[in-house]
N, C-alpha and C positions, 0 to 999 in steps of 0.2 A: 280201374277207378283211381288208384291211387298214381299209376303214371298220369292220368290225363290232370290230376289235381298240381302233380308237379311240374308238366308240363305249364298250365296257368301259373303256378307262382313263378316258374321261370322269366315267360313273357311276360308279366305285371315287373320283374324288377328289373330287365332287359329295357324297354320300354322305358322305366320310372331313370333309369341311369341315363337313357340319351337325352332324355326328356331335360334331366340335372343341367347335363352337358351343354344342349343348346342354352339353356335360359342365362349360363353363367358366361359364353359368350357375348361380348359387347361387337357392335357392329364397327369394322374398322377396315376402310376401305386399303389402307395402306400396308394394311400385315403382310408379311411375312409370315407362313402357316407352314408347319411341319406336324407330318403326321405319322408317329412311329407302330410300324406295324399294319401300313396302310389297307392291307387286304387287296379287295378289289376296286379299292379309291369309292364306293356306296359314299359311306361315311365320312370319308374326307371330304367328299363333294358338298353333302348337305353341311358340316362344319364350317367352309368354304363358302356359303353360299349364305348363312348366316355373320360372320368375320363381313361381307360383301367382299371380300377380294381376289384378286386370279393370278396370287403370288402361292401356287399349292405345290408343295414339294411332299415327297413321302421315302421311309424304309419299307421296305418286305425283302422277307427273304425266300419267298416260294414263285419261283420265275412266272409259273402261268399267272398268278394275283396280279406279278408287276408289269404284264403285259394288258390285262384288264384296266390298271388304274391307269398306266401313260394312255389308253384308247380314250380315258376320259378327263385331259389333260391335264394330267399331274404330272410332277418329275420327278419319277421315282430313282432311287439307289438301291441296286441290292447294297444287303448290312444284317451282319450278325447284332443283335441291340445286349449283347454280353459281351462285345467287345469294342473297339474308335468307332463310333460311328461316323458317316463317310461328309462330312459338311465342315467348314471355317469354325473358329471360337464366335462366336456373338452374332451370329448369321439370324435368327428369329424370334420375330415380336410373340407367336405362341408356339407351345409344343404342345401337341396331345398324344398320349397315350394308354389307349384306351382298353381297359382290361389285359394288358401287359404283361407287368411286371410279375406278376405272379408267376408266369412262364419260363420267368429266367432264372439262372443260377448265379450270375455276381450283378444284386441288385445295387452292389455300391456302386462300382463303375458305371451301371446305369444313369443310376443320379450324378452321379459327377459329367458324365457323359451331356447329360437335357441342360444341367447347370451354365456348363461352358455354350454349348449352343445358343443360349438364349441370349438373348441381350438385359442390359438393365433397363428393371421398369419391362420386362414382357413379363407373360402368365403362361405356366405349367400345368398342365391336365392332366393327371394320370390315375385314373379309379381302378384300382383291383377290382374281380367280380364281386358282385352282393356288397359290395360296403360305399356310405357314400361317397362323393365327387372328393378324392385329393385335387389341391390347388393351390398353387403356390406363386405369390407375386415376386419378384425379384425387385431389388433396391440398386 
């Protein structure tokens, strides 16, 4: 009883964080989308697909994920996301990072990391699990 309850709050705030994620996408045909941690590009796509753009680039670092996500055209790199990640300074209009950072151990470099990638004037995503949407616009 008590798994299947935890089980439900899980997918209620599973669910409630992508749910955050799309609505705080604006539709922007021209993005540039990076998606760190892309898995098997699911997620990117539908982000992607909200953005409206077919500019989707992605990190993993578990080869069969990054095999899944280039199958659904994305351009992935492998990349450790605890150390350079592998793209130019000022390369994208958004970053997501979804449920992440928690996973890492120098979240500074992290952030320094999605910082430089972005350009000024794009939006950063990156929500720890359970807590709401981080967001961050750049100037």
């Amino acid at each position: 009883m008590l798994k299947k309850l935890f089980n439900n709050l899980w997918d209620n705030a599973y669910q409630g964080n992508n749910h955050n994620i799309i609505s705080l996408l604006v539709h922007n045909p021209t993005a540039k989308f990076l998606d760190l941690g892309c898995n098997d590009g699911s997620w990117t796509t539908e982000c992607a697909k909200k953005l409206g753009t077919e500019q989707v680039y992605g990190v993993e670092v578990v080869d069969e994920l990054i095999s899944q996500a280039q199958a659904k055209s994305i351009i992935v790199k492998k990349g450790n996301l605890n150390k350079s990640i592998p793209f130019e300074d000022n390369s994208f209009d958004v970053i997501h990072a979804n449920q992440v950072i928690e996973h890492l151990y120098d979240t500074e470099n992290f952030m320094l990391e999605i910082n430089r990638l972005c350009k000024s004037g794009g939006v950063l995503f990156y929500p720890p699990k359970m807590l709401p949407v981080g967001i961050t616009y750049l100037h």
